[in-house]
C-alpha positions in Angstrom: 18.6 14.9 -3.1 19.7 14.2 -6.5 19.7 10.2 -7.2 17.3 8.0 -6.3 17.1 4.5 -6.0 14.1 2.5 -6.4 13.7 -1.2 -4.5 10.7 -3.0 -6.3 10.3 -2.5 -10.1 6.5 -3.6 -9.7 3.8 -1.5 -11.1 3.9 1.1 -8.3 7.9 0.9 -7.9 7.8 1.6 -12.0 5.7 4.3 -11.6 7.3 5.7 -8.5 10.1 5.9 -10.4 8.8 7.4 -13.5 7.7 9.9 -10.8 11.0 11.0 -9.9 12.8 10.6 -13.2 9.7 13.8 -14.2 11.1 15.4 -11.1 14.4 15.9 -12.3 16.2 13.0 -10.7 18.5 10.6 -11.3 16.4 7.1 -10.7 18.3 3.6 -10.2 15.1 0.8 -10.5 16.4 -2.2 -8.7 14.5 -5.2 -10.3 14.1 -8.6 -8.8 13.1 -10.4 -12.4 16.1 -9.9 -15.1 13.6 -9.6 -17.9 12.0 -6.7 -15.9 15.2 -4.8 -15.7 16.2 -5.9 -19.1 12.7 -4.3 -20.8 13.3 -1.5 -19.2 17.2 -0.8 -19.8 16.3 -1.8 -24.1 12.5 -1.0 -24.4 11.5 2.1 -22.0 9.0 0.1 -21.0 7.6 -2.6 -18.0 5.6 -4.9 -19.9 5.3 -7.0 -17.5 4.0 -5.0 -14.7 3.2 -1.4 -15.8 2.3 -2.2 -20.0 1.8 1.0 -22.1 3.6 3.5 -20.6 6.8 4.7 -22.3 9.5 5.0 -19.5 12.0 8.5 -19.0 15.8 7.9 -20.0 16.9 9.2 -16.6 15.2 5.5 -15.0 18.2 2.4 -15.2 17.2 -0.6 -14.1 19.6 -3.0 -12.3 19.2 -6.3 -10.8 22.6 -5.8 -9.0 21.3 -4.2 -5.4 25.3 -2.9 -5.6 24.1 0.2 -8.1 22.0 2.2 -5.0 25.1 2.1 -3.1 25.4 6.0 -3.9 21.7 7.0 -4.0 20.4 9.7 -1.4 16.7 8.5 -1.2 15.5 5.0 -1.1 11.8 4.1 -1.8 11.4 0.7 -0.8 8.4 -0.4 -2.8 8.0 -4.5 -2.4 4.7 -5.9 -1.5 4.4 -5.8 2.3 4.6 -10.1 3.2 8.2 -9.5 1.1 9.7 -6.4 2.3 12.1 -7.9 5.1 13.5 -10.5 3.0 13.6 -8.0 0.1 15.1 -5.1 2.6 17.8 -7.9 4.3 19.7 -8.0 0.9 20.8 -4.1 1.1 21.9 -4.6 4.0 25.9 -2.9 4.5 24.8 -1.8 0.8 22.8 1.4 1.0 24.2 4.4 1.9 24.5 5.5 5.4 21.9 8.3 6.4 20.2 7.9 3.0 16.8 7.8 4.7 14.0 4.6 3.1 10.5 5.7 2.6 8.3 3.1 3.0 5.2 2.4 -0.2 4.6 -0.8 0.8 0.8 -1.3 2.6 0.3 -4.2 5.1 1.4 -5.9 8.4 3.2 -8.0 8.6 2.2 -12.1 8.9 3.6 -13.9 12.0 5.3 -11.0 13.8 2.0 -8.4 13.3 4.5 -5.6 12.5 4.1 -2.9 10.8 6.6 -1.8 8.1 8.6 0.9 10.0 9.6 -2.1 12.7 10.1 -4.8 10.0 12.4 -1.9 8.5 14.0 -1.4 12.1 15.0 -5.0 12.0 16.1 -5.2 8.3 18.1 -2.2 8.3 19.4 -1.3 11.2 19.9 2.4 11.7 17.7 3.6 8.5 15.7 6.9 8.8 11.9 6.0 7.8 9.9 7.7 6.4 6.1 6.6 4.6 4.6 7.2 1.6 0.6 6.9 1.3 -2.0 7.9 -0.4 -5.0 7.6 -2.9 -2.7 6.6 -6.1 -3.1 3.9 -8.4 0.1 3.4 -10.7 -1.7 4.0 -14.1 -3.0 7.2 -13.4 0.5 8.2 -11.3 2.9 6.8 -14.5 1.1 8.4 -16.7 0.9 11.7 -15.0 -2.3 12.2 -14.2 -3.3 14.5 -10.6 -2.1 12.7 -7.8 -1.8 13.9 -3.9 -0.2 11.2 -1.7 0.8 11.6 2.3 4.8 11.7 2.6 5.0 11.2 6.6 8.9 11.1 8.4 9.1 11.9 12.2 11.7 14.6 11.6 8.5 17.3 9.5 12.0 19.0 8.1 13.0 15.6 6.2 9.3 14.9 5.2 9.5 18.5 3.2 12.7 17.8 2.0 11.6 14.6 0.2 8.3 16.1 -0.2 10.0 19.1 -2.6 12.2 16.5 -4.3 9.8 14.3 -5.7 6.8 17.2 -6.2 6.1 17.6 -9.7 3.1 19.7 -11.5 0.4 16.6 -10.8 1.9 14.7 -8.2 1.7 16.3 -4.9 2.7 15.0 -1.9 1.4 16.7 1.8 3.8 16.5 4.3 2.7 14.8 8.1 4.9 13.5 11.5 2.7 10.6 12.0 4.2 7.3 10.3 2.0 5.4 12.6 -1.5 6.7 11.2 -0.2 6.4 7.7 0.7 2.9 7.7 -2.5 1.9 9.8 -4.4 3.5 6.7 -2.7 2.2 4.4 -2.9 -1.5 5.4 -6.3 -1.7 6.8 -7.9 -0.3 3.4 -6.7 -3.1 1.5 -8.9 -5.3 3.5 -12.1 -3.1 3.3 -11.3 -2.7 0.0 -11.3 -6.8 -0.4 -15.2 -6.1 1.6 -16.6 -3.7 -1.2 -15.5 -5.9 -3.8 -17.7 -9.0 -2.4 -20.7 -6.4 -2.2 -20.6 -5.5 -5.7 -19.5 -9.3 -6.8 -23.0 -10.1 -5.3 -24.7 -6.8 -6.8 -25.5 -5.1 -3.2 -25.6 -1.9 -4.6 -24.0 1.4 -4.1 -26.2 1.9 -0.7 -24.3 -0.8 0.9 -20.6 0.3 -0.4 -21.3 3.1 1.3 -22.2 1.7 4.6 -19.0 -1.0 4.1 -16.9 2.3 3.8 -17.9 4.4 6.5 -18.0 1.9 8.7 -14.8 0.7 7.8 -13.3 3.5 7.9 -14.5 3.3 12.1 -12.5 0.2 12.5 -9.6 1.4 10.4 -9.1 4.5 12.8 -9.8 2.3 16.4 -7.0 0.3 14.7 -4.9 3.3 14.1 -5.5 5.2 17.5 -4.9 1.9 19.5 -1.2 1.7 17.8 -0.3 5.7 18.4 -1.6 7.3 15.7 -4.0 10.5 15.3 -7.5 10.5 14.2 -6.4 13.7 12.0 -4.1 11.5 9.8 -6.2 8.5 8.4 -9.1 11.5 8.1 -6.7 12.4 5.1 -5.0 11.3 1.8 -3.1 8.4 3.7 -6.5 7.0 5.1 -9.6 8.5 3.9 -8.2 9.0 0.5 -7.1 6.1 -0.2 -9.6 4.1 1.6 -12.6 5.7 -0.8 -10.7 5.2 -3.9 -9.5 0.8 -3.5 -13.6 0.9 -2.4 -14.7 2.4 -5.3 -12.7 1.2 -8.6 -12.7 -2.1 -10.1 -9.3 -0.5 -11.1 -7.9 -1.5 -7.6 -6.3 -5.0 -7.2 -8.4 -5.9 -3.9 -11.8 -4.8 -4.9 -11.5 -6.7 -7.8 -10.7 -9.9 -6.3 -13.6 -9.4 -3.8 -15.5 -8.9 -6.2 -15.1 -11.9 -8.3 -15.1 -13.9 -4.8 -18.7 -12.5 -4.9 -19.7 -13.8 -8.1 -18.8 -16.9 -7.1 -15.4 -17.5 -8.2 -12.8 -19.2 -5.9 -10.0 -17.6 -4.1 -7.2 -20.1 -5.7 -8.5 -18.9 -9.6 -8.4 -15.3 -9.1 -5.0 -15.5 -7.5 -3.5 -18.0 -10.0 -4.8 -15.6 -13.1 -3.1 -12.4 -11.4 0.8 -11.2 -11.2 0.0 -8.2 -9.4 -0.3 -8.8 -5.5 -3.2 -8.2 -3.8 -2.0 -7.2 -0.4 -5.2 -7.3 1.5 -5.3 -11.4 1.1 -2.1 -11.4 3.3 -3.0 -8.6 5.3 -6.4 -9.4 6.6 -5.2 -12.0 9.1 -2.8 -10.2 10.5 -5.3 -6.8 10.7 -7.6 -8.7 12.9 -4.5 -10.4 14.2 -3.0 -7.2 15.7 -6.8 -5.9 16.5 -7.6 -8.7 18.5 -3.9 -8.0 20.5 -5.3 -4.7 21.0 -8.8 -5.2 21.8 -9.8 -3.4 19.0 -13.0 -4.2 17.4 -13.0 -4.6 13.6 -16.0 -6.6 12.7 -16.0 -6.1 8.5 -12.0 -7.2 8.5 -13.2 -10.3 10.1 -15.6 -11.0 8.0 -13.2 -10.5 4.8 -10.8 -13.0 7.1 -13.3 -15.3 7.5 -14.2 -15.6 3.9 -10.7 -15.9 2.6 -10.1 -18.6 5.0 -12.9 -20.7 4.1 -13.9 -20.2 6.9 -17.4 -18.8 6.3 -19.2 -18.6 3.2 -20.3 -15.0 1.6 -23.8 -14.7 2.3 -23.5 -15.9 6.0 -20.9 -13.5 6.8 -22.8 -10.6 5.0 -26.3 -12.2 7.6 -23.4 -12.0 10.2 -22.7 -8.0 10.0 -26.3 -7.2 8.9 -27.4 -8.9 12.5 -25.3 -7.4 14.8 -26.5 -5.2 17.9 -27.7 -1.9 16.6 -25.2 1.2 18.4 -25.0 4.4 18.6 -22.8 5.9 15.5 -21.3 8.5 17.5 -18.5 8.3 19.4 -17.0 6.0 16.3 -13.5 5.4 18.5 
């Protein structure tokens, strides 16, 4: 694996990509916005998206999706609502065999897939594979310590791209379960979306805490009910990355909860923001596929309910904080 090509030139695209240019790769960004590319290609840099960070010479950007005709790898990095209309325009284009690992985190709206089957049906024939993990795009572009999950079902092709893309700080830990590393990765976004309201309305750390753990229950019922193992979202694809979107401002989800709980409205934050936050879209079809499942998932709800307008803040808060008192253990 020798030249990469990059689908998404957002801020984690950009930084994925920055990634594997510091791997020794030969990176083809495919851009959707020709000013993106175009900053890129003169400037070294993604103003738009990823400002600040000077950009490696091996990265081209392209808005032509002919130019990863000859890649080996694919990461397909478009936010999750977009990725089969993004994915449907390589179609016949990609090289056959070249196997697409999958950054995107959500479900899918409508259809309640998640992005391994919306891939399936985009791309016909394409060897997934997932990338996960606790890593915001800053801190990755900039090359600071990062340790993602790289999960394929085939472990040999997980190491393989796992060894490609390795550098000094970013290291990714190789796993055979795609289904626990998307769960993970999709259900966080909404919890994340929960802490944020909690600190909007100045809850304190105590209760973060309890959203957390207890998120973290519904996030692996949700994960074991669709196939995957408790081991994997106890890792850097769940665990990982569910403590650090809960925890920074930094994340794009906790902070629009959090200015939901200060009182803001969900139509202002989103019209102020070009970055996506995916667990707006993501939260009705969570509780979507949970209620298909019979899977209980009380805090996604509630983070449903809200962003609906649905319920307001402090009656969906009254809502969880009344709620039958349980045993903790068994959490499945």
């Amino acid at each position: 694996m020798k030249r990469v090509g990059v689908i998404g030139a957002g801020a984690w695209g950009t930084a994925l990509a920055q990634t594997c240019a510091r791997a020794g790769l030969e990176v083809v960004l495919w851009a959707r916005e020709p000013e993106v590319a175009r900053d890129v290609e003169e400037n070294r840099e993604n103003r738009i998206f990823l400002p600040g960070v000077s950009l490696d010479p091996a990265i081209r950007a392209t808005t032509d999706p002919a130019d990863l005709g000859e890649v080996d790898l694919v990461f397909a990095v478009p936010p999750a609502q977009h990725l089969r209309v993004t994915l449907s325009a390589f179609a016949g284009r990609l090289p056959a065999g070249a196997p697409v690992v999958l950054c995107a985190k959500g479900i899918e709206q409508g259809t309640l897939m998640l992005m391994t089957q919306v891939l399936a049906q985009a791309l016909p024939g394409a060897t997934p594979a997932v990338l996960s993990g606790p890593s915001f795009a800053a801190d990755v572009a900039r090359g600071l310590p990062t340790a993602v999950t790289l999960a394929a079902e085939d472990e040999a092709l997980a190491s393989e791209i796992a060894q490609a893309i390795a550098t000094p700080v970013f290291r990714p830990y190789v796993a055979t379960d795609m289904i626990g590393a998307e769960a993970g990765g999709a259900v966080k976004n909404v919890l994340a979306i929960a802490c944020g309201v909690a600190e909007g309305r100045g809850l304190g750390a105590s209760a973060r805490a309890a959203l957390i753990t207890r998120g973290f229950a519904e996030l692996t019922r949700l994960a074991v009910a669709l196939g995957g193992a408790p081991e994997t979202v106890a890792g850097l694809c769940g665990l990982g990355d569910l403590v650090l979107t809960c925890s920074s401002p930094q994340s794009r989800n906790m902070s629009l909860g959090a200015a939901l709980g200060r009182g803001e409205r969900l139509e202002d934050v989103l019209a102020g923001r070009l970055s996506v936050a995916e667990g707006v879209a993501s939260a009705p079809a969570v509780t979507g596929l949970a209620s298909r499942l019979g899977v209980e998932t009380p805090i996604c709800e509630a983070v449903r309910a809200i962003l609906a307008g649905e319920s307001e803040i402090d009656p969906a808060i009254a809502g969880l904080l009344s709620r039958p008192l349980r045993s903790e253990a068994p959490h499945l």
